[in-house]
N, C-alpha and C positions, 0 to 999 in steps of 0.2 A: 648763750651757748650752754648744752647739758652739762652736768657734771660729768658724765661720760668721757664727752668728746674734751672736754676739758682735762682729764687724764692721759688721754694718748697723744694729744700736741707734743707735748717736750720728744716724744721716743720719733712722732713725727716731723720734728723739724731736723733730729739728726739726722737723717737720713739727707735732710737738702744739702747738711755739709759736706755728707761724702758725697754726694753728687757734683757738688762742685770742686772736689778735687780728683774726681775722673778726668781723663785725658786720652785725646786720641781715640781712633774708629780702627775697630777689627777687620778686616778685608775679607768682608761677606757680601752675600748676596744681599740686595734689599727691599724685603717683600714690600710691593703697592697695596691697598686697600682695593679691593674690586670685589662689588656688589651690585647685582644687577638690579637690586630693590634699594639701591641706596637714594636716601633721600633730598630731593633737591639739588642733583649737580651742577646745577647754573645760576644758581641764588648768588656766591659769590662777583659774579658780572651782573646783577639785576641794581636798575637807581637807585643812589643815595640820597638824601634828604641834606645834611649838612659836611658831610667827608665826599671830598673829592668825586672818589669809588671806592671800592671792596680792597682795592690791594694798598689804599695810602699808609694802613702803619703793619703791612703785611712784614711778621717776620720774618728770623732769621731760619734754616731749616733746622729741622729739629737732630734729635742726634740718630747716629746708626743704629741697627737694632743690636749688631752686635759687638756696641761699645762699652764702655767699662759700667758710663754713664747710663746707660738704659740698663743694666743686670743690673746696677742699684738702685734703678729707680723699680724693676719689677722687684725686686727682693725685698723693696719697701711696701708695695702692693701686697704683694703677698704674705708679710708681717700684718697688716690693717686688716686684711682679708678675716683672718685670723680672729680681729679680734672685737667684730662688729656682734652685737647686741640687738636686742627686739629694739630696742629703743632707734639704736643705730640705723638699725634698718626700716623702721619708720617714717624715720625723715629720708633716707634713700626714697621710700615708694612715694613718699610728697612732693620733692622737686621733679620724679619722673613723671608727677603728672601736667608738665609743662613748664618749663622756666618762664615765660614770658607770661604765661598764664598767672605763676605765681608771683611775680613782680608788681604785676595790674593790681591782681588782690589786695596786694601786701600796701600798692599807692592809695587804691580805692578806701581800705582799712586808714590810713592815715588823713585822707580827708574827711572822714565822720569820726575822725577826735580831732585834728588842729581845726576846722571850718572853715578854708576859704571859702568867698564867695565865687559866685558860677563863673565869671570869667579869669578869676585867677585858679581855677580849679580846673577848665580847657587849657589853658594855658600850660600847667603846669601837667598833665595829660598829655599834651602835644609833646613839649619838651622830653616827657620821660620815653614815650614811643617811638619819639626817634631816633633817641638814644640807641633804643633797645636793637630799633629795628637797622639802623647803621652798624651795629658792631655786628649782629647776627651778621649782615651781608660780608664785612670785614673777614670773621669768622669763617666762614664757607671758602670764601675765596683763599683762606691758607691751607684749609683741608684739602682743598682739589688742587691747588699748587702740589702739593707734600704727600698726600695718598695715605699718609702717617697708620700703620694697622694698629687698632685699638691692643692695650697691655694684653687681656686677655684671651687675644687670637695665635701670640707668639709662644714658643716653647719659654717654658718653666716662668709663663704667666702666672697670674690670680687668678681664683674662679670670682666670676660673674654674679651680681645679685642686681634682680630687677633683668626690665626689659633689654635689649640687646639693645644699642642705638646702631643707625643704619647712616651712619657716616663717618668719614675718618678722624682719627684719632687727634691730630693737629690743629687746631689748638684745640680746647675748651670752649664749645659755644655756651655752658654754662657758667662758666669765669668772664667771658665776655659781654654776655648779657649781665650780668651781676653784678660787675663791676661796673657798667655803665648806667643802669637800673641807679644801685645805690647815691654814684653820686650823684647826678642828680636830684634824690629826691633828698639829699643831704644837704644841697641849694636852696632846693623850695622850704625843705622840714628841718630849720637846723638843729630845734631844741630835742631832736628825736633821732640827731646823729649815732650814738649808742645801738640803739636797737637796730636801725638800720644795719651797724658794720655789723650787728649779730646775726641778724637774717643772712648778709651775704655768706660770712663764716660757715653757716649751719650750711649752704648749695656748696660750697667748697667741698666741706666736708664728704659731702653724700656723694661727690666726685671720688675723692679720692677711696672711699671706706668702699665703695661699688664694685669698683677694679675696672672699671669703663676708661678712666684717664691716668696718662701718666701725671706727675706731678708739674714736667715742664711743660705742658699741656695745656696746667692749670695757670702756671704763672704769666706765659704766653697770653694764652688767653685774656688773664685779668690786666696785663697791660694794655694789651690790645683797648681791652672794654674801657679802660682810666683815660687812654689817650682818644678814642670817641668822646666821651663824655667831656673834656675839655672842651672841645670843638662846639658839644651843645651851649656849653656852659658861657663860650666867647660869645652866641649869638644872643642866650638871656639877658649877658649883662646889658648889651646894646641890644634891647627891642625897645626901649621907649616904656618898658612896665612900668617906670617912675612917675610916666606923664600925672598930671593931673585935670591937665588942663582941657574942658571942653571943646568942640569943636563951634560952639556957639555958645557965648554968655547968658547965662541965666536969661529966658523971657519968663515977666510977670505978666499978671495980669487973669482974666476970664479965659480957660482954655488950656492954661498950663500947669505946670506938676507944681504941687505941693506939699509938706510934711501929711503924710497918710495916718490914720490911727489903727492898730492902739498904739503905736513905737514913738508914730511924731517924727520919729528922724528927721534932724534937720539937713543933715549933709547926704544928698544923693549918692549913691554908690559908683566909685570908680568913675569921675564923669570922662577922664582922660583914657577910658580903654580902647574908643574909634581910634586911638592916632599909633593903639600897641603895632610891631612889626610884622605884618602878615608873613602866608604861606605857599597860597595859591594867589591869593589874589594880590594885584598891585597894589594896594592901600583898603584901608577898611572905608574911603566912599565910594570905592568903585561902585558898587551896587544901591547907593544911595536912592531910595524911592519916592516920589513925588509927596509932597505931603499928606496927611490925612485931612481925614473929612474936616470943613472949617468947621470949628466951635457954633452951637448955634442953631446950625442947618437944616435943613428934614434930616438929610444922610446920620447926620452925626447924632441927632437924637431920638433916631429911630437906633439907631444901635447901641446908646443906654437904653432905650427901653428894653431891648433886647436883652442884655446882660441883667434887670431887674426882673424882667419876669423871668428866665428862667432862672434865675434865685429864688423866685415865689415858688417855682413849681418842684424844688426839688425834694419837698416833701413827701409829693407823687412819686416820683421818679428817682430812688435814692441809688441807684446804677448811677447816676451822675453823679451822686455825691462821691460815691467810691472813686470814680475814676479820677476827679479832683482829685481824691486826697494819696492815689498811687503813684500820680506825676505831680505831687506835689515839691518833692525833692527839696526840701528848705533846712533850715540847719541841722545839724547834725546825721545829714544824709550822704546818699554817694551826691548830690548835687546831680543836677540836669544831666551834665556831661559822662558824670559820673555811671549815670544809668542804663546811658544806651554801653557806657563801656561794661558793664554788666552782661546788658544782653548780648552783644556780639560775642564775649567770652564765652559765655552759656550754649548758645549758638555753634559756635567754633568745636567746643568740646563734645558738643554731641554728636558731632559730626565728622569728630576725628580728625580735624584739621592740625598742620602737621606745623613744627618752629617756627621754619622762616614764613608758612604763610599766614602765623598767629601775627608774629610781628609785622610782616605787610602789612595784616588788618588793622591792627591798633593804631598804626602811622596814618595810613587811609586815613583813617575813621578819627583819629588826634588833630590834625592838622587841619582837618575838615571843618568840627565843631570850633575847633579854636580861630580861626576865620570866621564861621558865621557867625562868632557873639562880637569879633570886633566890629565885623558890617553892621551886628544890632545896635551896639552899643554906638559907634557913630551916630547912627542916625536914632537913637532916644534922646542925645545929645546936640541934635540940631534941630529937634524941632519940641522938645520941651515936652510932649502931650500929658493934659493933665488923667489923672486914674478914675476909674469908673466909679470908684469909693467914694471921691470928695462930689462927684454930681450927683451919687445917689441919694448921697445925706443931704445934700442942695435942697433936692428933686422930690425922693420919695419918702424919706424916712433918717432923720437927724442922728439916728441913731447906728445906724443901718452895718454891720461887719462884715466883712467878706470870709465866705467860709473858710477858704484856705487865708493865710496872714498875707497881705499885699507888701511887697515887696520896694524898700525906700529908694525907688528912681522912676522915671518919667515911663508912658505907657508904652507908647506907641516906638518899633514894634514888639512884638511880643518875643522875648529872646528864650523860651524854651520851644517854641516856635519853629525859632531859627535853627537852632540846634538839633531839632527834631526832624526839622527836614533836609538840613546836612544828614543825618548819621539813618535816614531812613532811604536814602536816596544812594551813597555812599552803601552800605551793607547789603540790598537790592542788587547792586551789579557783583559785589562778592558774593551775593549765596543769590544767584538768579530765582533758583528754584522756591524761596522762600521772602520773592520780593512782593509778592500780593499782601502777604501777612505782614509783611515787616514797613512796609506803605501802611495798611492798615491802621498799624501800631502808632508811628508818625501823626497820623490825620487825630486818631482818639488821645494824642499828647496836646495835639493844637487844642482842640477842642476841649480840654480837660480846664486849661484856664479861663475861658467862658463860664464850663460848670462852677468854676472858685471864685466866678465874679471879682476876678485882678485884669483882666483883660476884655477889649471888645474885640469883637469880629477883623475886624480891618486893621486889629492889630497881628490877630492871630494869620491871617491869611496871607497880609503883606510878611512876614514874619517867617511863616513856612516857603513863602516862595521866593525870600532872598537865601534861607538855606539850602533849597535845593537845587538854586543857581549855585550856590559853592561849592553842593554837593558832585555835581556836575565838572567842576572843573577839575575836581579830585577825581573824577576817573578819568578825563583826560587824560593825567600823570599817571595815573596807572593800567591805561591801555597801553602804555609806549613805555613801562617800568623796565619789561626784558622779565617779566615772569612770565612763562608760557599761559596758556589758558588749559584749565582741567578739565 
C-alpha cells in the first residue's frame, strides 16, 4: 500500500462509522440506472462453474438515495475526491485497465517467483478463473436486481476520474472479482499472503478515490467475492490434488521412462495428477488413448530417428531452435498454461473485450487446460514411455542433450501438446476471426517440442488431439452458458 493511501484510511474508515449509524430512508423518488450502452445486462443469469447461479449470495438491497446513509457515504466520496494525487490516480488508470486482466497478471507474476510445476500451475489457473469469473456473474446479477445509479450520477455526487463504467452501481464487480481473485491465490500462494491483501487493498482503493462506487458497493461486493471464493476453495480442498498415487505402478524395463540427464531426477513428477478432479470431463481416463508405438518397432524407431536428425539439422535451420526455446515455458516461466493465459489476455485487450466476457474467457480457457493436463498426465502414468534422451544416448551419441532441458516424467503424451490444443481450440471459437492464427500457433507449440528433442511425434500429435477433444467440450458448455453470441 502507498504511503499515500496509507494516510487517508483512518479519515476513510470514519466515515464507515457514520454510516453505520445512519438510519432510515427519505421518502424519495428512486432513480434506476438506465443505459442503453450498458454493459452486459444478462451476464448475471449467464452459467456458473461452482455457485449454484448469479443470485446464490445475491444481496441485501442497497440503501435509498436519499437516505441519511447514502449523503454520507457521497460526502465521503467527495472528501476522497478531494484528495487523490498523481500517484492516486495512477493506480485508478491501472485497475481501469481491467480487473480480471489484472488479477491474471498479478497470478501469472506469482507463478514465475513461487514455480509450480505445469499441472499444479493449470490447476491453480482454473481455480482462480472461476473464481473470478462466478463472482463477476454473482456481481451482475445484483446490479440488474438493484439498478443502484453510480455515486457520481446523483445530486451533490463526486466528480469522476477515469472512464465512466457502463453498469450499475450495486455492488462492486471490482471488490468482487478481488476479493475472490485474492483468496484464492492466498490458497495456492500462502507465503505471499501479504502482498496479495496489498494488491487487493490498492483495486479497493482506486474504487473508492474514483467516485465510480459507493463504499457499501465496495463492501457488498467484497463479500459477495469472499463467499464465491469459499465455494472454490470447498472444491480444491476435495479434488484429490493430494493424490500421489499413479494410475499404473512403475513399469521397468526396455521402453520405459527413466531418470533423464543432466537432473537425473529420480521421482517423476506428480505421478498422481490423472486421478486430480476434473472439469468437463468425467475423469481424467476418459480420453485415455491406445498405446504408443511398441518399443522396438519400425514405427517407434523411425520416430527416434526422426527427433535425432532433426536435432542434427538444427544447425541449418535455427527458426527451429527459436521456436523451442519460445514454447519452452520451463521454470521460472509463466509455464505452459501460463502462456496461452498470456496470449488470450493480449488477444482480449486488443480487442477491447469487455469484464464479464474477459472472465468467460479465462474459465473457458482455465478449465479447459486444466483438464487436458489431467487426461495427459493420466495417460504418461499408464503407460510409462521412455524419453527420446535415454534412446538417443542408447542410439546415437552417449552424450547427446536435448536442447530445451527434458522434463522429469514419462513421454508419451506430450502435455504441452495437450494444453496447446485445449487452449488453441478453446480461443478459436472465442475470437472466430482469429482461429486460423491461433490453430496455427497450437500446431508450432506441438511441434516446438520435436524441435527441443523432449518429445516424439506420436507424442505430440496424440497429445494435441486429446487436447482438442477437451477443447471441444469446453465449448459445448459455452454454447448453452446463456451469453449471447457478438
Amino acid at each position: 500500500m502507498t504511503r499515500v493511501l496509507k494516510r487517508f484510511l483512518p479519515a476513510v474508515f470514519a466515515f464507515a462509522l457514520v454510516l453505520a449509524a445512519g438510519c432510515g430512508d427519505d421518502d424519495v423518488t428512486i432513480p434506476r440506472y438506465n443505459d442503453p450502452q450498458a454493459v452486459e445486462p444478462t451476464a448475471g443469469s449467464w452459467r456458473t462453474w461452482v455457485i449454484a447461479d448469479g443470485s446464490t449470495f445475491r444481496p441485501e438491497e442497497p440503501s435509498n438515495p436519499g437516505s441519511v446513509a447514502t449523503k454520507n457515504e457521497l460526502a465521503e466520496l467527495r472528501t476522497l475526491a478531494g484528495q487523490r494525487t498523481a500517484e492516486i490516480e495512477a493506480q485508478i488508470d491501472y485497475w481501469n485497465g481491467g480487473n480480471v486482466r489484472r488479477w491474471n497478471e498479478a497470478h501469472r507474476a506469482l507463478i514465475r517467483s513461487v514455480r509450480p510445476n505445469p499441472p499444479r500451475a493449470a490447476r491453480g489457473l482454473a481455480l482462480v478463473s472461476v473464481a473470478m469469473y462466478d463472482a463477476m456473474v454473482a456481481a451482475w446479477d445484483a446490479k440488474y436486481a438493484y439498478e443502484r445509479p453510480r455515486p457520481f450520477q446523483l445530486e451533490d455526487g463526486p466528480t469522476l476520474y477515469g472512464t465512466e463504467p457502463k453498469s450499475p452501481s450495486f455492488v462492486s464487480e471490482r471488490a468482487a472479482i478481488g476479493a475472490a481473485a485474492s483468496d484464492v491465490l492466498k490458497y495456492l500462494f500462502p507465503t505471499k499472503s501479504d502482498s496479495i491483501d496489498g494488491v487487493l487493498q490498492q483495486a479497493l482503493n482506486a474504487d473508492l478515490f474514483s467516485g465510480s462506487q459507493f463504499r457499501s458497493d465496495i463492501n457488498a461486493g467484497a463479500a459477495l467475492g469472499h463467499s464465491v471464493a469459499q465455494a472454490v476453495l470447498d472444491r480444491a480442498q476435495n479434488d484429490n490434488s493430494l493424490n500421489t498415487t499413479p494410475p499404473v505402478a512403475q513399469l521397468v524395463g526396455d521402453g520405459y521412462w527413466i531418470p533423464t540427464p543432466p537432473g537425473n531426477v529420480q521421482n517423476p513428477l506428480e505421478p498422481g495428477a490423472g486421478n486430480w478432479q476434473t472439469w468437463v470431463l468425467p475423469d481424467g481416463h476418459t480420453l485415455r488413448p491406445a498405446a504408443p508405438p511398441a518399443y522396438g518397432t519400425p514405427e517407434f524407431l523411425s520416430q527416434l530417428q526422426e527427433v535425432w536428425n532433426v536435432n542434427q539439422g538444427l544447425a541449418s535451420n535455427p527458426g527451429r531452435l527459436d521456436i523451442a526455446r519460445f514454447w519452452a515455458d520451463g521454470p521460472g516461466s509463466d509455464t505452459p498454461p501460463g502462456h496461452w493465459n498470456r496470449i488470450a489476455v493480449d488477444l482480449a485487450v486488443s480487442k477491447g473485450v469487455n469484464e464479464p466476457r474477459m472472465a468467460r474467457m479465462l474459465a473457458l480457457l482455465g478449465v479447459g487446460q486444466a483438464d487436458a493436463f489431467v487426461a495427459c498426465w493420466d495417460c504418461k502414468y499408464t503407460y510409462w514411455c521412455v524419453r527420446p534422451i535415454t534412446e538417443i544416448r542408447k542410439t546415437y551419441d552417449p552424450a547427446w542433450l536435448s536442447p530445451i532441458g527434458t522434463p522429469p516424467f514419462p513421454s508419451f503424451p506430450s502435455g504441452h501438446s495437450s494444453t496447446s490444443g485445449a487452449a488453441a481450440t478453446i480461443l478459436g471459437y472465442i475470437f472466430p476471426d482469429d482461429a486460423v492464427t491461433l490453430g496455427r500457433m497450437g500446431i508450432e507449440a506441438m511441434n516446438s517440442r520435436l524441435y527441443g528433442g523432449i518429445h516424439y511425434s506420436f507424442d505430440n500429435l496424440t497429445g494435441y488431439n486429446m487436447g482438442s477433444a477437451v477443447g471441444y467440450r469446453v465449448i459445448a458448455v459455452a454454447a448453452s452458458d446463456g451469453a449471447p453470441e457478438e
